[in-house]
C-alpha positions in Angstrom: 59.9 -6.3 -72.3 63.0 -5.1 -70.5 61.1 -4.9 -66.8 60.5 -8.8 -67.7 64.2 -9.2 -68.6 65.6 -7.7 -65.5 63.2 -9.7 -63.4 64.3 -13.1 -65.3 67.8 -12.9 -64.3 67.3 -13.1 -60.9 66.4 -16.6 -60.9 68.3 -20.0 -61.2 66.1 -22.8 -62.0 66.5 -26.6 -62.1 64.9 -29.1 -64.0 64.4 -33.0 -63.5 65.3 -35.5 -65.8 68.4 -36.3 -68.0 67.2 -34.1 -70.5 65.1 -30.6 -70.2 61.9 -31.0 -71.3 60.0 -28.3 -73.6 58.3 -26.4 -71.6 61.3 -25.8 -69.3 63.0 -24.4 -72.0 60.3 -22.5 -73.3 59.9 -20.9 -69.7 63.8 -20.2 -69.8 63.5 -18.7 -73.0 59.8 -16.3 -72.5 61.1 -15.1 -69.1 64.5 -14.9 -69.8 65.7 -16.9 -67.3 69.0 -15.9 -65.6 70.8 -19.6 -65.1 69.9 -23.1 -65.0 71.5 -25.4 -62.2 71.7 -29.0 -63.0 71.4 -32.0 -60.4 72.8 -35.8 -60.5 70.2 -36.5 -62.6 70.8 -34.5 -65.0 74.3 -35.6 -65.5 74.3 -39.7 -65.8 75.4 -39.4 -69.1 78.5 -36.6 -69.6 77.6 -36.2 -73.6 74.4 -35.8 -73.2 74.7 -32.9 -70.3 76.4 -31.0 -73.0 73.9 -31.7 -75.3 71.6 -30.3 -72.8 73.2 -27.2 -71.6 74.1 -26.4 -75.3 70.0 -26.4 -75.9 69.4 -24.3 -73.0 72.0 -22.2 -74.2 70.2 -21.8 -77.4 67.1 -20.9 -76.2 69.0 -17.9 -74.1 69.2 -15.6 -77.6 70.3 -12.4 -75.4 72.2 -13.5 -72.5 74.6 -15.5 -71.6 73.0 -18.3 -68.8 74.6 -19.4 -65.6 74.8 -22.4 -65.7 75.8 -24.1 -62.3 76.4 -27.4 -60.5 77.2 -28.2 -57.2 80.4 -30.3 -57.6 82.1 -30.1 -54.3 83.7 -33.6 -54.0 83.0 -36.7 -52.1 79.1 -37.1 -52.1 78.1 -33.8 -53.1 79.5 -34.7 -56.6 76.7 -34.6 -59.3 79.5 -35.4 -62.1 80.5 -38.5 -61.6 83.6 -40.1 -62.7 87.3 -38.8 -63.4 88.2 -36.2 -64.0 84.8 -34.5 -63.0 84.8 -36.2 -59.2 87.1 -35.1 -56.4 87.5 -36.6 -52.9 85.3 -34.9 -50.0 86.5 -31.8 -48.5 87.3 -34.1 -45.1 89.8 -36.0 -47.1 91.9 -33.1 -48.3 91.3 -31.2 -44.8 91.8 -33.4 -42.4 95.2 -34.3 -44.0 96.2 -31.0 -44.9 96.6 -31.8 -48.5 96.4 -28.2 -49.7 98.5 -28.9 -53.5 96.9 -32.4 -54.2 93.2 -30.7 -53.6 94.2 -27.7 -56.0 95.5 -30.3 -58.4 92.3 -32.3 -58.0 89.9 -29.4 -58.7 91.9 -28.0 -60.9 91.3 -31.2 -63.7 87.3 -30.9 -62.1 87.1 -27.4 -63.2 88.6 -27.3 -66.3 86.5 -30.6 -67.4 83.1 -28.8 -66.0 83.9 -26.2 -67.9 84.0 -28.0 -70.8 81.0 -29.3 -70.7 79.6 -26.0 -70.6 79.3 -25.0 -66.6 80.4 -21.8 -65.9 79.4 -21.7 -62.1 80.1 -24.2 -59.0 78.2 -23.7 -56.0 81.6 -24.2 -54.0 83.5 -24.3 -51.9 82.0 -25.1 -48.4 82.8 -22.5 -45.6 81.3 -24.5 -42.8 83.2 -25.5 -40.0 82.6 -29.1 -38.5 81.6 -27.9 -35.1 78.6 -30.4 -34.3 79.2 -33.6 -35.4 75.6 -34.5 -35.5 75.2 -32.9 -38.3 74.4 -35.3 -41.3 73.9 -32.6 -44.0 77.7 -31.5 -43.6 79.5 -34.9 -43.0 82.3 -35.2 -45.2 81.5 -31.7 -46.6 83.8 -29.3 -44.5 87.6 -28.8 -45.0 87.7 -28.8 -40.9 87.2 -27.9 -37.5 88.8 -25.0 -37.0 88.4 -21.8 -38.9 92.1 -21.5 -40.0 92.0 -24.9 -41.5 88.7 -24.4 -43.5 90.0 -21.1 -44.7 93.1 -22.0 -46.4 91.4 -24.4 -48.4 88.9 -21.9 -49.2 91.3 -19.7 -50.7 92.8 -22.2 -52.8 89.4 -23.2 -54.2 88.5 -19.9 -55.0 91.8 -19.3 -56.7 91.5 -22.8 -58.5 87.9 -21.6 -59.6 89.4 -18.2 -61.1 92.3 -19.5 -63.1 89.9 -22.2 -64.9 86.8 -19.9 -65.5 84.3 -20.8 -63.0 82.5 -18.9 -61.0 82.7 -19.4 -57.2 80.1 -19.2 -54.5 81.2 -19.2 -50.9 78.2 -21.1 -49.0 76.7 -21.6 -46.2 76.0 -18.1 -44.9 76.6 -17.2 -42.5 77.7 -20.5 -41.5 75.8 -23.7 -41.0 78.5 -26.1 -39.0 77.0 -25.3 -35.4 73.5 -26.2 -36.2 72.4 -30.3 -35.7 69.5 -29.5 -38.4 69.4 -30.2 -42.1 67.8 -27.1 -43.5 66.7 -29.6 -46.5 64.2 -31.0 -43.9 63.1 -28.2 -41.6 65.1 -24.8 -40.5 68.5 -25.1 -38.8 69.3 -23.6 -35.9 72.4 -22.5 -34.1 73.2 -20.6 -31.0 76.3 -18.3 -31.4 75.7 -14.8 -31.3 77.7 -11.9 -33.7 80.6 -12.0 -31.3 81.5 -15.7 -31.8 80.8 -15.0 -35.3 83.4 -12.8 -35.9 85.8 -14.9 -34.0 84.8 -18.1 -35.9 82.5 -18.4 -39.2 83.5 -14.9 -40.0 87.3 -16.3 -41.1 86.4 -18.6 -43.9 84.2 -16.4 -45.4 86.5 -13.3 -45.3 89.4 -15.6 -46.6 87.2 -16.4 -49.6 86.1 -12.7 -50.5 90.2 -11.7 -50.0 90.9 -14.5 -53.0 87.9 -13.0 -55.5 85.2 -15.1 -54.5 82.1 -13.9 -56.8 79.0 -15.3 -55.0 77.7 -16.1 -51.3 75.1 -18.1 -50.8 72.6 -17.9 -47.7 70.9 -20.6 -46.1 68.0 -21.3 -44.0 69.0 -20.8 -40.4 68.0 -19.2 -37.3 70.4 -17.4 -35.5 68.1 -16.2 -32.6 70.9 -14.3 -30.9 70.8 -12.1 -34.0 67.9 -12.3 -35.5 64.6 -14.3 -34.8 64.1 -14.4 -39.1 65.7 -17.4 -40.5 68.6 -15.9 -42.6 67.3 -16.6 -45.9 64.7 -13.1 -44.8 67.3 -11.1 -42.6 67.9 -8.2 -44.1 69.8 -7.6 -41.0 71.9 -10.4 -41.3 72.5 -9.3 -45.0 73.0 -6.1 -44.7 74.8 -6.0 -41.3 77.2 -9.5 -41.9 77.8 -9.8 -45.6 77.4 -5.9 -46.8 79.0 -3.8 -43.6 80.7 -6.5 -41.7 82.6 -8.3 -45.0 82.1 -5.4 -47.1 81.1 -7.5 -49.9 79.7 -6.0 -53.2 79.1 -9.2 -55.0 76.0 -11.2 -55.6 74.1 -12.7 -52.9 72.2 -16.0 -54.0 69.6 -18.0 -52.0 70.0 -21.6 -50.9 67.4 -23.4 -52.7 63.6 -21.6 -51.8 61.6 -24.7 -52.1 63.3 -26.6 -49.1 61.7 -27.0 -46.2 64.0 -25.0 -44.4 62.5 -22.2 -46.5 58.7 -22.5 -45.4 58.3 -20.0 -42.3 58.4 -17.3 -45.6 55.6 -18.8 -47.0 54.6 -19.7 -50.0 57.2 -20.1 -53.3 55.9 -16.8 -54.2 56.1 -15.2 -51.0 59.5 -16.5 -50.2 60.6 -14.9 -53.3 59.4 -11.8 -51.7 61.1 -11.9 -48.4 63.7 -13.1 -49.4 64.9 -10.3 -52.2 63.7 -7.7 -49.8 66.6 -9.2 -47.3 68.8 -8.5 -50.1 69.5 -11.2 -51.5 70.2 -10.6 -55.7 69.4 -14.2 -56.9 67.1 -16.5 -56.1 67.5 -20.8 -56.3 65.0 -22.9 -57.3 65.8 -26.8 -57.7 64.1 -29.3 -59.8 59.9 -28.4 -58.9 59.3 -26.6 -62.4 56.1 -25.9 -60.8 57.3 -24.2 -58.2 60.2 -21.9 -60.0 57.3 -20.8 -62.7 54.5 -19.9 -59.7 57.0 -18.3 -58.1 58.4 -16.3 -60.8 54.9 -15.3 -61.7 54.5 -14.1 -58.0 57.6 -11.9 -57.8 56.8 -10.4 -61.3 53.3 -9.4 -59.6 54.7 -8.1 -56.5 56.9 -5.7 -58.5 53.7 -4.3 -60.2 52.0 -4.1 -56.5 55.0 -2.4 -55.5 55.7 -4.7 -52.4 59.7 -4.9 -54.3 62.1 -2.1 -54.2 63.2 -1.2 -57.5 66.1 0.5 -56.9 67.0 -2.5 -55.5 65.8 -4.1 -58.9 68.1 -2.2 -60.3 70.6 -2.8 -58.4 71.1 -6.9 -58.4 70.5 -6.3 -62.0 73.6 -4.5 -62.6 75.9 -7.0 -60.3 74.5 -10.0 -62.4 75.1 -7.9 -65.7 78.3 -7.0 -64.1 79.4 -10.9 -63.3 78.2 -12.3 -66.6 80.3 -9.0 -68.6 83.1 -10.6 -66.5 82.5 -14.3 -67.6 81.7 -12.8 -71.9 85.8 -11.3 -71.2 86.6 -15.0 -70.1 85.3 -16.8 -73.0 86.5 -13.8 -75.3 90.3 -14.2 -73.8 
């Protein structure tokens, strides 16, 4: 059914395992799954990742899947090996070696897409402001704005010339907090004024190259908002929609992180979190979870609790950015 369809492509789901199993792709294929995101263990063995995104492809008879990775160098590098790993983003920052990372990514991207990715969940906009924090060691270009948003641009850039789409992340910016949202929510203590100032720049520099995505994540900005971000339709609507004046697709961090939890259950942060305004929503590797969840939303939008002009909506942007990636391939 075409309500179905629409409601399928607003989720990425991951999988475990070096090879999807059965009834993930039969759950990709029923619901018409919008995109698939594969982790490092889905891609010990390079041949046999194709083979794998190939059969998910096949089971995707009338779309065309995302299929995404997050390959953004150093230890956040789920390909391993040349040409597929780059150094961290810290190596190329703190050195200011603009031209050897856009050489670097460059051979990345065109070997990812290869393989059949057509999305990277890059580059980190996060600024290294609190040096406590673990989750982002190694994973930000810099300290200071200016520095982090050069080589934003040039990954975006990079990302456009070799096919891949690019997703600026972490909204609104994570490099203040001490937390890893992967364990409970972050929290961080600047207020809309620093924002603009500071973890405004990055962003804005990667929307001014052609960035396609932004990706939220779960923290609390209580001098803006007491809801984590990942349910701030404030946030959204006031920071990434007014503020930014971005049109493009807004895509959750991964829901069934801890850092997710004050929305509630899988289902429920499904919910909240498309009611923010967000247009896609990130599952990882708990099949479980992406399948109860999806059954959730699909319910919700029969009890009416989901705007469906805003359906609508995020259905035509994804439409709109796989169109764009069809005239890619085609060219």
């Amino acid at each position: 059914m075409r309500q179905s369809f629409e409601i399928g492509q607003l989720f990425i789901v991951g999988y475990p395992g070096e090879y999807p199993s059965e009834e993930f792709l039969d759950f990709v294929e029923k619901e018409n799954i919008g995109g698939v995101i594969l982790f490092a263990d889905n891609c010990h063995n390079h041949s046999r990742t194709r083979d794998a995104i190939d059969a998910i492809r096949s089971r995707c008879r009338d779309h065309q899947p995302f299929v995404a990775i997050d390959q953004e160098g150093g230890r956040v590098s789920r390909l391993k090996g040349a040409p597929a790993e780059i150094l961290a983003a810290w190596e190329y920052g703190s050195r200011n070696h603009l031209e050897r990372f856009a050489e670097d990514y460059g051979r990345s991207a065109l070997y990812m897409e290869s393989l059949g990715f057509n999305m990277n969940l890059a580059p980190v906009c996060d600024i290294f402001l609190d040096k406590n924090n673990v989750c982002l060691h190694g994973r930000c270009f810099g300290d200071t704005p200016e520095r982090v948003a050069q080589f934003v641009q040039q990954s975006v850039a990079v990302s456009r010339r070799t096919g891949l789409i690019s997703c600026l992340k972490h909204f609104p910016g994570l490099g203040a907090a001490e937390i890893d949202p992967h364990v409970r929510v972050a929290e961080a203590s600047y207020d809309e004024m620093v924002w603009q100032q500071r973890e405004r720049i990055p962003f804005a520099a990667g929307i001014d190259a052609g960035a396609d995505m932004i990706m939220t994540t779960h923290v609390r900005l209580p001098k803006i908002d007491q809801q984590i971000v990942t349910g701030s339709s404030k946030i959204i609507s006031s920071l990434i929609r007014r503020q930014l004046q971005f049109d493009g697709i807004v895509i959750t961090d991964d829901l069934c992180m801890a850092g997710a939890e004050p929305l509630g259950s899988y289902g429920e942060r499904t919910v909240a979190a498309f009611n923010a305004g967000h247009d896609i929503l990130l599952f990882g590797q708990k099949l479980g979870a992406s399948m109860e969840a999806y059954d959730y939303f699909c319910e919700a939008v029969e009890r009416g609790e989901v705007n469906r002009e805003q359906l609508q909506t995020a259905h035509q942007r994804v439409s709109g950015l796989k169109f764009s990636l069809r005239r890619t391939a085609i060219g």
